[in-house]
C-alpha positions as CSV (number, residue, x, y, z in Angstrom):
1,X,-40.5,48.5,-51.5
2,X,-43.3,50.5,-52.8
3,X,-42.5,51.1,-56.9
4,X,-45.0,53.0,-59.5
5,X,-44.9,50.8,-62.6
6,X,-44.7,52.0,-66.2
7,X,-45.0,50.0,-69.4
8,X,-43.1,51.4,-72.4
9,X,-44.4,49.4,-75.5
10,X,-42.2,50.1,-78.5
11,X,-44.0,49.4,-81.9
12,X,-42.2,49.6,-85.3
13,X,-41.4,48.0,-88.7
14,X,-38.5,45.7,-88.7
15,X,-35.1,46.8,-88.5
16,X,-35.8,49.8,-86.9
17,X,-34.0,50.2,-83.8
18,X,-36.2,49.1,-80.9
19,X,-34.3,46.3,-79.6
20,X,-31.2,48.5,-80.0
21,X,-32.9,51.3,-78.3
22,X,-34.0,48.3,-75.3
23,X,-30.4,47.1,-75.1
24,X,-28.7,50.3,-74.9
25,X,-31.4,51.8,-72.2
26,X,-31.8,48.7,-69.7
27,X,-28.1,47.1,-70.0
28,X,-26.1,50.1,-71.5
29,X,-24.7,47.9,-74.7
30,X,-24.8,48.2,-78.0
31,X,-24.2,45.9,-80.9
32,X,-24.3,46.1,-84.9
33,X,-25.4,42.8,-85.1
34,X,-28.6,42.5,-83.2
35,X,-31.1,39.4,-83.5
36,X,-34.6,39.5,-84.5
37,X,-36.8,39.6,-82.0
38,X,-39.4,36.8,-82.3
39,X,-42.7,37.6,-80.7
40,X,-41.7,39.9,-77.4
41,X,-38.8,40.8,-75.4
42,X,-38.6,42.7,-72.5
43,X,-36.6,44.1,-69.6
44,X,-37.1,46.2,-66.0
45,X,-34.9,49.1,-64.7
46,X,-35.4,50.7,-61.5
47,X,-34.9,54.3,-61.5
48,X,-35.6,57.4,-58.7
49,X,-37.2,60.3,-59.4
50,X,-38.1,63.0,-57.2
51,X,-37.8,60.4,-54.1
52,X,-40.4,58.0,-55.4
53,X,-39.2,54.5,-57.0
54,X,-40.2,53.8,-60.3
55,X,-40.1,50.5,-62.1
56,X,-40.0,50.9,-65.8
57,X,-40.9,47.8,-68.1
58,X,-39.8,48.2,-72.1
59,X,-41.0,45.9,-74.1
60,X,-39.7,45.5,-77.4
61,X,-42.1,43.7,-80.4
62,X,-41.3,42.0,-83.4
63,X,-42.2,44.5,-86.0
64,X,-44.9,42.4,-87.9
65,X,-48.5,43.6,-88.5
66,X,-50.0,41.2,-86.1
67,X,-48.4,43.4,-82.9
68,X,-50.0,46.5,-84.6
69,X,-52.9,45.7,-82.0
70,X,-50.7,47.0,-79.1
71,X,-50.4,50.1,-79.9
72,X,-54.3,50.5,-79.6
73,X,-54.1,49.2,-75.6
């Protein structure tokens, strides 16, 4: 298989949503009490759109200063 390749950084202060918002997008669930995330986290859906196959990488970041840096790349 041929797939285009996306990166979706999300970037945020802590206790925001973003692993919520990962969760709920690549595993459809949802939970009140969600753990910190320490250092990164991430996870791949497939999806199709207009006949091409695109892989879509989210990855979620602890929201401390020091991954600030990403959203510069």
């Amino acid at each position: 298989y041929f797939f285009i390749v996306f990166v979706v950084v999300l970037i945020g202060d802590s206790g925001v949503g973003k692993t919520n918002f990962l969760t709920r997008y690549a595993w459809d669930q949802f939970t009140h009490e969600s753990r910190t995330t320490i250092g990164i986290d991430f996870a791949c859906r497939d999806v199709q759109h207009e006949s091409k196959k695109i892989k879509l990488q989210v990855w979620d970041t602890a929201g401390q200063e020091r991954f600030r840096v990403l959203a510069h790349l």
